[in-house]
C-alpha positions in Angstrom: 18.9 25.3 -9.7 19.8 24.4 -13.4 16.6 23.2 -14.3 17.1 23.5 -18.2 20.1 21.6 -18.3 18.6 18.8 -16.0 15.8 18.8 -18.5 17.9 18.3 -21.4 20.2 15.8 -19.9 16.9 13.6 -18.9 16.8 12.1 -22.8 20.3 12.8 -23.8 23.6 11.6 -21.5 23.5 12.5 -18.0 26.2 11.1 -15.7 24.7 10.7 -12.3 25.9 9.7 -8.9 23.4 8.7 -6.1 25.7 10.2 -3.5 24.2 13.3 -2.0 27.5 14.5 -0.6 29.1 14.7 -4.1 30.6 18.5 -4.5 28.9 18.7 -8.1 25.3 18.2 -7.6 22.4 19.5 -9.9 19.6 18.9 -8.2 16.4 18.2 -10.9 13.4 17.5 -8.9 10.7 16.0 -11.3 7.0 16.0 -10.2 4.8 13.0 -10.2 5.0 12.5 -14.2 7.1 10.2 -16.5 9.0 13.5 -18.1 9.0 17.6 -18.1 7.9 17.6 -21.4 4.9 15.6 -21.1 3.7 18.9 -19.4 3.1 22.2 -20.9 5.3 24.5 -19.5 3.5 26.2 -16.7 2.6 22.6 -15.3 6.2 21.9 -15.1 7.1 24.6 -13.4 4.3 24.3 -11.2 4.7 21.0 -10.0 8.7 21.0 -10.0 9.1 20.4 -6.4 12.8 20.8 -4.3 13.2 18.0 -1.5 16.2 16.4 -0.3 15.4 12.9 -0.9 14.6 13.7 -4.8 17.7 15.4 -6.3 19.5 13.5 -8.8 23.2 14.0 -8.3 25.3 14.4 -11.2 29.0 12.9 -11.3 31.7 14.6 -14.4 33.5 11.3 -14.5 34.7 10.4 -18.1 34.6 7.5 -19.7 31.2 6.9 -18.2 28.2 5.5 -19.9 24.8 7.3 -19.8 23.2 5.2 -21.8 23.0 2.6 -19.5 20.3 4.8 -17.9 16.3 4.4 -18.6 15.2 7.3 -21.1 12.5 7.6 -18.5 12.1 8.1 -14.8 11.5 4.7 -12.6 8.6 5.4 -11.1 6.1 8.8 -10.3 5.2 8.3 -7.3 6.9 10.9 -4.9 9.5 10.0 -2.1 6.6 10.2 0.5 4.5 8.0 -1.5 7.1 5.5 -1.8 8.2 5.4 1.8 4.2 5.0 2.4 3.9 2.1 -0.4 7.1 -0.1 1.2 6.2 0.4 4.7 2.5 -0.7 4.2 3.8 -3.4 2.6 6.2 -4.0 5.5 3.5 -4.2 7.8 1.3 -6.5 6.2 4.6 -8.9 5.1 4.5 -9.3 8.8 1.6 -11.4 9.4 3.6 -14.5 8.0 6.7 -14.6 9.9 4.5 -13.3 13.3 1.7 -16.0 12.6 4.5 -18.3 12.5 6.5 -17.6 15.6 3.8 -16.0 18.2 2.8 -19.4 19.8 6.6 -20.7 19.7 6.5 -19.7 24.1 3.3 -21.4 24.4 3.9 -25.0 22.9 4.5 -26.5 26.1 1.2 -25.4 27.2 -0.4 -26.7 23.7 0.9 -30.0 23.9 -0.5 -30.5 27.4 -3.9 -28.7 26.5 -3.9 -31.4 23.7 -2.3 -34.4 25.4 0.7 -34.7 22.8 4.1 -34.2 22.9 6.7 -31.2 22.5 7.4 -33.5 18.9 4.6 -33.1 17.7 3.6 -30.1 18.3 6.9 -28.9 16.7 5.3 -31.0 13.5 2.9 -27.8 13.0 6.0 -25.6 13.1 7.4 -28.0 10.3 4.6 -28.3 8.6 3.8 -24.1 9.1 7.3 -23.6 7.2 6.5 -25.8 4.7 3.7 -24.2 3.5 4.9 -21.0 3.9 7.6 -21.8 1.7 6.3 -23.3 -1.2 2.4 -20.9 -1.3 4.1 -17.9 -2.0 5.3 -20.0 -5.4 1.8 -19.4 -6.4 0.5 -16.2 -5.8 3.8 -14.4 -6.5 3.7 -15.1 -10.5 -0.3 -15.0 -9.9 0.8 -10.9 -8.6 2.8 -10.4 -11.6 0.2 -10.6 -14.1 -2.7 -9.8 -12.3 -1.6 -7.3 -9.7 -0.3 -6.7 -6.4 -4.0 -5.7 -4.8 -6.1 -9.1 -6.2 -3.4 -11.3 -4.7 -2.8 -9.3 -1.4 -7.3 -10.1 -1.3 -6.8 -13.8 -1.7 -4.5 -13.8 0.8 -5.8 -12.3 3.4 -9.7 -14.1 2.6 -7.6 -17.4 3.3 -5.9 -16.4 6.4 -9.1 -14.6 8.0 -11.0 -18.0 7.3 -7.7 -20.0 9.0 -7.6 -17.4 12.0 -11.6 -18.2 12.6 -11.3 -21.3 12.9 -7.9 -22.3 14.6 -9.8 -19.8 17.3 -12.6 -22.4 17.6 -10.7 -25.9 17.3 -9.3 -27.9 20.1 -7.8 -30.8 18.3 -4.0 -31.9 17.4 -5.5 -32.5 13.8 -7.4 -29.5 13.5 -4.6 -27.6 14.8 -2.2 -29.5 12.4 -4.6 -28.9 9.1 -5.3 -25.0 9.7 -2.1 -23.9 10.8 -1.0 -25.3 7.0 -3.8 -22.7 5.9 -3.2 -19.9 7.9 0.5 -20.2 6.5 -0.9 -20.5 3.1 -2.7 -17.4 3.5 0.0 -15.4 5.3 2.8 -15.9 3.4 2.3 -14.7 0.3 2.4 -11.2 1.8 6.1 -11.4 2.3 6.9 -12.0 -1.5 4.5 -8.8 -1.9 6.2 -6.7 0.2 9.3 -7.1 -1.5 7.5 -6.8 -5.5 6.2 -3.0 -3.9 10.1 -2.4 -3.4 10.9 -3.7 -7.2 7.9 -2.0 -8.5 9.0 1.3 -7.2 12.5 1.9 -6.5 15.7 1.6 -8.5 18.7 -0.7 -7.7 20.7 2.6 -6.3 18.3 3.2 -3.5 17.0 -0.9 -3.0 19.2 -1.5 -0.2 17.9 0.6 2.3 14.1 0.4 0.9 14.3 -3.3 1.0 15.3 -2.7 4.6 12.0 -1.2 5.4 10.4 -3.7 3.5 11.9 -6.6 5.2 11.0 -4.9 8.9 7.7 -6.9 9.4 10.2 -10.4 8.1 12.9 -9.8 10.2 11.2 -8.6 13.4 8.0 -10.5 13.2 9.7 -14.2 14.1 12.0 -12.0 17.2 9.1 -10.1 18.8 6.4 -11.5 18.0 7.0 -14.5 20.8 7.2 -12.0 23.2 3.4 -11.1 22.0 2.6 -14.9 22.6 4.2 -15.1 25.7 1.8 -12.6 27.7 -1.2 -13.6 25.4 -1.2 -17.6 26.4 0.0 -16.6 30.3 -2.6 -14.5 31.1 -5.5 -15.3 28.2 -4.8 -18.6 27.1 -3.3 -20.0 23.7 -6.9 -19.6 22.1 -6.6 -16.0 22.4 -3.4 -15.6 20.0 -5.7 -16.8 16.9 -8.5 -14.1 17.9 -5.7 -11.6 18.3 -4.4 -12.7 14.8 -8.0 -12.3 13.3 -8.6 -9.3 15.0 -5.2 -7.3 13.5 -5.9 -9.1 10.2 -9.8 -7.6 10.0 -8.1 -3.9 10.5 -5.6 -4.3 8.5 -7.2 -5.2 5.3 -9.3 -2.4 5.6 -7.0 0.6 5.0 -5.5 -1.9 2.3 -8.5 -2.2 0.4 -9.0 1.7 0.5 -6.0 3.0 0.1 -2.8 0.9 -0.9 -1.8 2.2 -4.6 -1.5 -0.8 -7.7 2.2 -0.4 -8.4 2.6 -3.7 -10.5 4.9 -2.6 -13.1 3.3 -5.0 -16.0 -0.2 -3.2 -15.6 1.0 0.2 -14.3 3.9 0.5 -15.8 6.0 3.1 -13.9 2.7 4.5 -12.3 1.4 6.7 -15.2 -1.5 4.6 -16.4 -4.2 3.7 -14.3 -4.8 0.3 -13.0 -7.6 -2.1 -14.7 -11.0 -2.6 -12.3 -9.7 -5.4 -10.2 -7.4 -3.2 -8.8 -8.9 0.1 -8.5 -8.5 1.9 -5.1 -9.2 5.3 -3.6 -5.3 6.6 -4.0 -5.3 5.8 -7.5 -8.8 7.5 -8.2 -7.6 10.7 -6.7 -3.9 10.5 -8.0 -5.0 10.3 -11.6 -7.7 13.0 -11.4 -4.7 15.2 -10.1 -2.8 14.4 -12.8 -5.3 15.0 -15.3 -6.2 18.1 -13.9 -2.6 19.7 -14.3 -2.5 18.6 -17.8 -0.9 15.4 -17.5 -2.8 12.7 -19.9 -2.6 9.2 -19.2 -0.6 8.0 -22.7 -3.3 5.8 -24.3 -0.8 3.8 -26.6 1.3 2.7 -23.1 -2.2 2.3 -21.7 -3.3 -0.2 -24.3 0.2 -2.0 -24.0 0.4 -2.9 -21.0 -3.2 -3.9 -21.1 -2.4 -6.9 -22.9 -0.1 -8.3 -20.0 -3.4 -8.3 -17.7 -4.6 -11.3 -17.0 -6.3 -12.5 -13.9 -5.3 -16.7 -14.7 -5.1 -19.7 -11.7 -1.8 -19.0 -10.1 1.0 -21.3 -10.8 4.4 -22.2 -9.5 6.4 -22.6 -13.1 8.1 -18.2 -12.3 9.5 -19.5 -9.3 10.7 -23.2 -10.5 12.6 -21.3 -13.6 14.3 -19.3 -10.7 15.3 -21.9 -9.1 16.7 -24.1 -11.7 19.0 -21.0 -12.6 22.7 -21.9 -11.2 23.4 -18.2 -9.9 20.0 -17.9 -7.8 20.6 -21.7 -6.6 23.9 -20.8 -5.0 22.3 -17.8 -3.4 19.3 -19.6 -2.5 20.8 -22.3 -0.7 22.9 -19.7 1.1 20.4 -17.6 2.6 18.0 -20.5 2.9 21.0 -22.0 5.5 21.0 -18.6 7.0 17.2 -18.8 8.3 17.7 -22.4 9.4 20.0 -21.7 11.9 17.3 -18.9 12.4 14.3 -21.0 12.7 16.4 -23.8 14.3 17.1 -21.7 17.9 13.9 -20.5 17.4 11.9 -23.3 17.4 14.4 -25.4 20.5 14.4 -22.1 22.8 11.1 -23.0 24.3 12.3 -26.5 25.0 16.1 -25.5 25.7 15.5 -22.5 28.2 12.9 -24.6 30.0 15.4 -27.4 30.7 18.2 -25.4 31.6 17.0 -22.7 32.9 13.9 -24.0 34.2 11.6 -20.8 32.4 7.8 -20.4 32.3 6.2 -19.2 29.2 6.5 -15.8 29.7 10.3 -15.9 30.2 10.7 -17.7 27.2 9.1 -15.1 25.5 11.7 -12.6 26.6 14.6 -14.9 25.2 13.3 -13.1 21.8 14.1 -9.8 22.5 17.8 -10.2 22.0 17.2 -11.8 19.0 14.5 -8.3 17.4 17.1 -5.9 19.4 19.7 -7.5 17.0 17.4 -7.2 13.9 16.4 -3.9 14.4 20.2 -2.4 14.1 20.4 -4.9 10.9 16.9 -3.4 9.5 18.6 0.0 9.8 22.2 0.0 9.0 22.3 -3.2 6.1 20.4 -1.5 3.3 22.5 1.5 4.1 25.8 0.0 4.1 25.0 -2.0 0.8 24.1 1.2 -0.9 27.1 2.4 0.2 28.8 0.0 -1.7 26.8 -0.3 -4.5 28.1 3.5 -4.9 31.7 2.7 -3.9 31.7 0.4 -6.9 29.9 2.7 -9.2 32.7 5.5 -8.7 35.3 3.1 -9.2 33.9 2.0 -12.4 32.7 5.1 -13.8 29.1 4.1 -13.8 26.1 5.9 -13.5 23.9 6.2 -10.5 20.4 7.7 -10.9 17.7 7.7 -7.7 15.1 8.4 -10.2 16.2 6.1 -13.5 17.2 2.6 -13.2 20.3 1.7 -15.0 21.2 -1.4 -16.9 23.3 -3.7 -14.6 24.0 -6.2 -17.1 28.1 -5.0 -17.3 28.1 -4.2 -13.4 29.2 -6.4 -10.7 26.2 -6.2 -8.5 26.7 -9.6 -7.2 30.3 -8.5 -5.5 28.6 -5.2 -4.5 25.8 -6.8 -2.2 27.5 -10.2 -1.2 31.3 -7.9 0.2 28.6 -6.8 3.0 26.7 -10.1 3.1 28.8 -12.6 3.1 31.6 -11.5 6.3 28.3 -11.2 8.4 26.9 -14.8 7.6 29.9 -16.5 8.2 30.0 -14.2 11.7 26.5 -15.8 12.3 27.4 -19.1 11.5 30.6 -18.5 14.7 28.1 -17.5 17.2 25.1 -20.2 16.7 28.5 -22.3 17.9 29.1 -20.4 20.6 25.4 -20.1 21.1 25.3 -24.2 21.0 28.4 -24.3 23.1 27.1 -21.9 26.2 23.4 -23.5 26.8 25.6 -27.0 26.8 27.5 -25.8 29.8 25.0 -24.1 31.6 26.4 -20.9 31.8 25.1 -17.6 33.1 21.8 -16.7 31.2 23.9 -13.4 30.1 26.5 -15.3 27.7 23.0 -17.1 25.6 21.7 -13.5 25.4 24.7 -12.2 24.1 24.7 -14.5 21.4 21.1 -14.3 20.7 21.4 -10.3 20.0 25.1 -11.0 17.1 22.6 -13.9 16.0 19.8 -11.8 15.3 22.1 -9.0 13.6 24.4 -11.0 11.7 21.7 -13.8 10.0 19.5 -11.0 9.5 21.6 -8.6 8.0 22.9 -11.2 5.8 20.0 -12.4 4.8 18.7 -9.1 3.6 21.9 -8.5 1.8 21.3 -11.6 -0.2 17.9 -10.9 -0.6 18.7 -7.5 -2.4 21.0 -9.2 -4.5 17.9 -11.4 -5.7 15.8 -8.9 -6.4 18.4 -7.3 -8.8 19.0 -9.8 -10.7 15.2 -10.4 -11.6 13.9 -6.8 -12.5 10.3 -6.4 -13.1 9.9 -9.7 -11.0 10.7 -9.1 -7.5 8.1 -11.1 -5.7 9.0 -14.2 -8.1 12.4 -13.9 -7.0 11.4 -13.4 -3.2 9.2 -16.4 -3.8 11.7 -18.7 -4.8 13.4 -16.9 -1.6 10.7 -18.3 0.5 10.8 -21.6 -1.0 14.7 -22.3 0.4 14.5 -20.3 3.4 11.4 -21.9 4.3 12.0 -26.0 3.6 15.6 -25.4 5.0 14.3 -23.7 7.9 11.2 -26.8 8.1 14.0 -29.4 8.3 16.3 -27.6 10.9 13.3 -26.7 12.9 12.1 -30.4 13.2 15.7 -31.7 13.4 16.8 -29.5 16.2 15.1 -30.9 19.6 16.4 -34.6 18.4 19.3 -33.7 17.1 20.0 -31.9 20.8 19.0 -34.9 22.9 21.1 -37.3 20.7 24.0 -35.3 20.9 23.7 -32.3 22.9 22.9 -28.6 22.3 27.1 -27.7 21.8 27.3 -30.5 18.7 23.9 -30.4 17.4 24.5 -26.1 16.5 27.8 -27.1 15.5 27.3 -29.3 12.8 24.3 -26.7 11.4 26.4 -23.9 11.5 29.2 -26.1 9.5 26.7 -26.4 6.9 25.9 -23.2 6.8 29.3 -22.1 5.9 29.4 -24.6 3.2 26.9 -23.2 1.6 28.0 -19.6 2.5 31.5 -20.5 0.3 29.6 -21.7 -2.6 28.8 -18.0 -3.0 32.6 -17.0 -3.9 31.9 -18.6 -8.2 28.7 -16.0 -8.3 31.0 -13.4 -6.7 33.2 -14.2 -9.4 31.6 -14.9 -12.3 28.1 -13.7 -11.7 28.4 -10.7 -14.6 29.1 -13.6 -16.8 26.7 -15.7 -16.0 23.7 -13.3 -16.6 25.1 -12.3 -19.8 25.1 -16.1 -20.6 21.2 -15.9 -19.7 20.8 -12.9 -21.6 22.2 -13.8 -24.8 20.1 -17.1 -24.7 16.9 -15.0 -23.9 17.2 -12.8 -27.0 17.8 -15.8 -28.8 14.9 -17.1 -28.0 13.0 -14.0 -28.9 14.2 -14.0 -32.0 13.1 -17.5 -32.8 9.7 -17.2 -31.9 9.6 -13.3 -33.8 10.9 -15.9 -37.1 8.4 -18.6 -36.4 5.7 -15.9 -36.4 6.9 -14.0 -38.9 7.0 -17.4 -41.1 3.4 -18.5 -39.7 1.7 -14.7 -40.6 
C-alpha cells in the first residue's frame, strides 16, 4: 500500500474519487484520529487499519481541484462506528412516524369506543401531523448548540409522559390533547436521525447513509399499521400506547449508555470530548483509547468549540430562516406534496377498504404491507443510485471525491445530481395515486389497489429521500435544522391532505379526489426544474451575502474595541 504518499497527499492536493472500482486506487486507511501526524510514528503504524469500506480512491484527472477538499478528515469515528451511530439513530427516528400511523386500522374501533365519528377521530391524525411538523422546529436548533444526546432526553421524557397517559384515558379530549404531546415528543427524533448522518459522513457517501437513516421514517407509517392491526384485534386499542411505552422505556436505555455525542459544534469531527451534559459510556472509553495511543485531545480546538455550547430554550428562528430561503422553499413544497399524497391514502385506507371491500381491522392493517415492501427496495437502492450520480457528475467535471474529507460544493451542481434521480420517481408517484384513486372508484379486484400501493410506497419514498439528501447538502453543519424545516412542509401538507381526504372522497369520489392531489403534486414537483437550473447560483448568491455580513459585524467590532 503507498502509505507515504497517501500521507503526504492528506495536506497537499490529492485528487480523489469515491468509486471503489476505479483502476487507480491508493488505498490510505487512517485510524480513528484527525491526521497521521498527530501520532508519533509507531502509533500510526499501529493503528493504520485496511478495510474495504475506508480506502480513499484516488482519480489522475487534470484540471481537477484539490483544494476544494477539507485539510482534515470528516469525522474519526470508524466505518463500524458510523454504520452503528446512523442506524441507532434510524431506530429511534422511528417512534414518530410509527406513533403516528400504528392506530390508523383501529380508528373505526376508537370512534365507536368513544361514541364519535370517523371525522373526528381523523382530527387527532390532523392535529398528530401538525405537531409533528412544527416541534421538531424547536429542538432541532436546540440540538445544534447543545447537543444531539440533551435533546434526544427531552424528547423521549415527553413522549414517555404522553404514552402513560394516552394508556389510561378514555376520552375524545383526552385523546385529542395527548396525542398532540406524544407527537411533540416523538418527532423530534426524526430531525436527529438525520443531524447523526450530517454530523458524520461526507456528501460522497450521504446518499446511501441517509438511506439507513431514513429506514425507521419510511417504514414506520407502512408497517407499523400492521403492528396496530393485531394489537387493537386481539388486545384492544389501549394496548398500542402500553406497547408504545414499553419500546420507548428500552430504548432509551442503551441510548443513554451508549449512543456517542457527534454534534459537530461541540465535537467537532469527534476528536474532542463532549461537555458533561452529554457524556456517555462510548465516549469515556473512546477517548481513554485515544489517549492511551498517544493521541491528545487538541486543547486550543477543545476550548473553541467550547464557546458554541450552550444549553439555551429551544427556538424555531434556524428553521424559519430555512424556510424563507427561495431554493429550500421550492424543495420543501415538493417533497412536502410528496408525503401528502403519502399520508392522504394513508389516513382514507381504513375508511376506503372498509367500504369497498368490506375489511375488519386486521385486514386493513395488511393494506400496509404493499406500501413498506415498496419502501424497503427505495431504503436500499435510492441512496445508492444517488451516489451513483453524485460520482457520475464528479467525473464529468473533474472534481474530487473523498469518503473521508468533505469537499466544498459551492461550484458543484449537487442540486441536478440528487433531483435527475428524484424528480422522474415523484412524478411516477404522482401517475399511480391516480391510478390508485381510479381502481378503488371502480371496485376492481383487491390485486390492482395492491399493485399501486407497493410503486406508491417506492416511488414517494424514494423521492422523498432524494430530496431530503439534497437538503441536507445544502445546509452543512445543520442537518437536523434542515430536516426540521423538512418536517414542517411534509408534515402541515400532509395534516391538510389527511383531513381533506375522506370529504374530499365522498363529495367527489375516490377516482377525482386523488386526482386533483396528485395534480398538485406535480405542480409543485415542476417548480423544482429553476433550482435544477440555477441552484449553484443561488447558493453563491447566499454565500457572498453571508460573508458580507461577516465582515460588517468584524468592522463594527473592530470600531467598538
Amino acid at each position: 500500500m503507498a502509505r507515504t504518499k497517501g500521507n503526504q497527499d492528506n495536506s497537499a492536493q490529492q485528487e480523489t474519487s469515491g468509486d471503489a472500482s476505479d483502476e487507480s486506487a491508493i488505498q490510505r486507511q487512517p485510524s480513528e484520529h484527525d491526521s497521521v501526524k498527530e501520532m508519533p510514528p509507531s502509533d500510526a503504524n499501529h493503528n493504520i487499519q485496511n478495510t474495504d469500506e475506508e480506502k480513499t480512491d484516488v482519480e489522475a484527472s487534470d484540471g481537477a481541484q484539490p483544494s476544494v477538499l477539507a485539510s482534515e478528515d470528516y469525522s474519526v469515528f470508524t466505518v463500524p462506528q458510523k454504520r452503528a451511530i446512523v442506524l441507532a439513530g434510524s431506530f429511534l427516528g422511528l417512534f414518530s412516524p410509527m406513533t403516528g400511523s400504528i392506530y390508523y386500522p383501529a380508528l373505526n374501533e376508537i370512534a365507536a369506543d368513544l361514541n364519535t365519528t370517523n371525522t373526528r377521530i381523523n382530527i387527532t391524525v390532523t392535529t398528530y401531523l401538525i405537531i409533528q411538523g412544527l416541534a421538531p422546529m424547536m429542538i432541532a436548533g436546540f440540538s445544534d448548540k447543545a447537543g444531539r444526546r440533551p435533546a434526544y432526553f427531552i424528547c423521549f421524557f415527553i413522549y414517555i409522559i404522553a404514552n402513560l397517559a394516552l394508556a389510561l384515558q378514555n376520552s375524545y379530549i383526552a385523546l385529542l390533547l395527548l396525542r398532540m404531546l406524544q407527537s411533540g415528543g416523538s418527532s423530534g427524533t426524526i430531525a436527529l436521525a438525520q443531524g447523526l448522518v450530517g454530523d458524520c459522513i461526507v456528501s460522497a457517501d450521504r446518499g446511501q447513509y441517509i438511506a439507513w437513516a431514513s429506514v425507521g421514517t419510511l417504514l414506520g407509517p407502512s408497517v407499523s399499521p400492521l403492528l396496530g392491526g393485531v394489537i387493537s384485534q386481539y388486545a384492544g386499542w389501549h394496548w398500542i400506547f402500553w406497547f408504545l411505552l414499553i419500546l420507548s422505556v428500552v430504548s432509551l436505555i442503551p441510548m443513554a449508555l451508549f449512543l456517542p455525542e457527534t454534534c459537530r459544534n461541540i465535537v467537532g469531527n469527534g476528536s474532542v470530548p463532549p461537555p458533561w451534559s452529554s457524556k456517555n459510556l462510548t465516549d469515556s472509553i473512546r477517548f481513554k483509547k485515544r489517549e492511551k495511543n498517544g493521541i491528545p485531545v487538541d486543547q486550543e480546538k477543545l476550548a473553541e468549540l467550547r464557546k458554541n455550547f450552550r444549553l439555551t430554550i429551544p427556538n424555531p428562528i434556524g428553521t424559519l430562516v430555512v424556510l424563507a430561503d427561495l431554493e429550500s422553499a421550492l424543495i420543501l413544497f415538493a417533497t412536502g406534496m410528496s408525503m401528502a399524497l403519502f399520508y392522504a391514502i394513508s389516513a382514507g385506507a381504513s375508511q376506503n377498504f372498509q367500504e369497498v371491500y368490506g375489511f375488519d381491522e386486521l385486514h386493513i392493517s395488511l393494506m400496509f404491507l404493499p406500501i413498506g415492501g415498496g419502501g424497503i427496495i427505495a431504503t436500499f437502492s435510492t441512496g445508492k443510485l444517488v451516489d451513483w450520480n453524485y460520482r457520475r457528475h464528479a467525473l464529468a467535471l473533474k472534481f474530487p471525491v473523498d469518503r473521508r474529507r468533505q469537499a466544498d460544493l459551492s461550484t458543484f451542481p449537487i442540486e441536478k445530481a440528487r433531483m435527475e434521480i428524484g424528480v422522474p420517481l415523484l412524478l411516477l408517484g404522482a401517475a399511480s395515486t391516480i391510478a390508485y384513486g381510479w381502481l378503488l372508484h371502480h371496485r376492481v379486484s383487491i390485486a390492482g389497489p395492491i399493485c399501486m400501493l407497493f410503486l406508491l410506497g417506492y416511488t414517494l419514498l424514494a423521492g422523498f429521500q432524494a430530496l431530503n439528501i439534497l437538503m441536507v447538502d445544502i445546509y452543512p453543519g445543520k442537518a437536523a435544522t434542515a430536516t426540521a424545516a423538512n418536517n414542517v412542509c411534509r408534515c402541515l401538507l400532509g395534516a391538510a391532505a389527511s383531513a381533506a381526504i375522506v370529504p374530499m372522497s365522498a363529495r367527489v369520489g375516490f377516482g377525482w379526489a386523488y386526482t386533483i392531489l396528485a395534480l398538485l403534486f406535480v405542480l409543485s414537483t415542476v417548480a423544482l426544474v429553476p433550482v435544477m437550473r440555477y441552484g449553484v447560483q443561488w447558493r453563491r448568491v447566499k454565500r457572498e451575502k453571508a460573508e458580507r455580513k461577516r465582515e460588517a459585524r468584524g468592522v463594527k467590532k473592530g470600531s467598538s474595541g
